[in-house]
C-alpha positions as CSV (number, residue, x, y, z in Angstrom):
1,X,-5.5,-76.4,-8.0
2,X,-4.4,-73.9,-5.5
3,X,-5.8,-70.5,-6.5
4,X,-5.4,-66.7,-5.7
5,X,-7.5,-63.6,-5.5
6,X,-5.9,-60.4,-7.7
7,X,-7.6,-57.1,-8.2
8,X,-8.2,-55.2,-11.2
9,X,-4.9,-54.5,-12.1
10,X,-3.5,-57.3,-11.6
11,X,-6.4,-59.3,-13.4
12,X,-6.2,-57.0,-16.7
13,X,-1.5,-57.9,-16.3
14,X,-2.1,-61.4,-16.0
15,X,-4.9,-61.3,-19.0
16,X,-2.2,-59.6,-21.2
17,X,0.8,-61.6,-20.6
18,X,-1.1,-65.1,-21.7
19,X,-2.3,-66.0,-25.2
20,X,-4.7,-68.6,-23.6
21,X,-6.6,-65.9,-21.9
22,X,-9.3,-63.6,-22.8
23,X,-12.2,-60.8,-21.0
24,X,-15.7,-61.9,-21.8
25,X,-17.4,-59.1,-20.2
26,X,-16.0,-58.7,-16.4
27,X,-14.9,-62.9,-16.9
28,X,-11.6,-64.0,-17.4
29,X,-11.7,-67.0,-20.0
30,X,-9.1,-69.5,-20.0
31,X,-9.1,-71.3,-23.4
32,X,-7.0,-74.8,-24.2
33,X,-7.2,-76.5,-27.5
34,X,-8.4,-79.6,-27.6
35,X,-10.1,-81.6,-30.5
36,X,-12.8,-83.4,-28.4
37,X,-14.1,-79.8,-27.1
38,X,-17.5,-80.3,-29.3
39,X,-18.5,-83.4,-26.7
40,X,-17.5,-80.9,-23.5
41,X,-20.0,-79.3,-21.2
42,X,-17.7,-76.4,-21.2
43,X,-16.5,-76.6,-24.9
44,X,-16.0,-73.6,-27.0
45,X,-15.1,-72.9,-31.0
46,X,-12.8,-69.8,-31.1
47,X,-9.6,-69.2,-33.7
48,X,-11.2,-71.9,-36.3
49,X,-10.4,-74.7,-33.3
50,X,-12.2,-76.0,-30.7
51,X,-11.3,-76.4,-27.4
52,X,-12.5,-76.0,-23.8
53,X,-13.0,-72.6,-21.4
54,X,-13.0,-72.3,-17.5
55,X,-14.0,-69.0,-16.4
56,X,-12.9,-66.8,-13.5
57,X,-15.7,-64.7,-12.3
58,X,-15.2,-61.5,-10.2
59,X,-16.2,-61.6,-6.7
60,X,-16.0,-59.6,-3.5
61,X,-12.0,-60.2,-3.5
62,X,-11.3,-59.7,-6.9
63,X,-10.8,-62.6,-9.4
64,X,-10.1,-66.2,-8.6
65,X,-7.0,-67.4,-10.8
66,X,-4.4,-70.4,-10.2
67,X,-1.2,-69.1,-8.9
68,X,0.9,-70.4,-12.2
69,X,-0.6,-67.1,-13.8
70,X,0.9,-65.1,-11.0
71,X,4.3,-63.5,-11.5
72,X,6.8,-65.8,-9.3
């Protein structure tokens, strides 16, 4: 998955544009439904549904995200 860094700004633009993402603390939380998230390592219950999270934790160059959340 090819990724890219963006800074602050950019992180709380992309955050806003996309219903599957969400801030948990400084962490940007990517969310996908899926009915067999209760067996995942990374499964989470959120909206009544449960589904699975990866998370994109700040770092010296900003926040890690795939480039299909970056305007192009």
């Amino acid at each position: 998955m090819n990724q890219v860094y963006v800074d602050y700004d950019a992180a709380h633009n992309i955050v806003d544009s996309h219903r599957n993402l969400f801030w948990d603390g400084w962490t940007i939380v990517e969310w996908k439904a899926t009915p067999d998230g209760f067996f995942k390592k990374n499964g989470v219950f959120r909206n009544n549904r449960w589904g699975v999270a990866r998370r994109y934790e700040p770092g010296n160059n900003g926040w890690k995200v795939p480039v299909k959340y970056v305007g192009g």
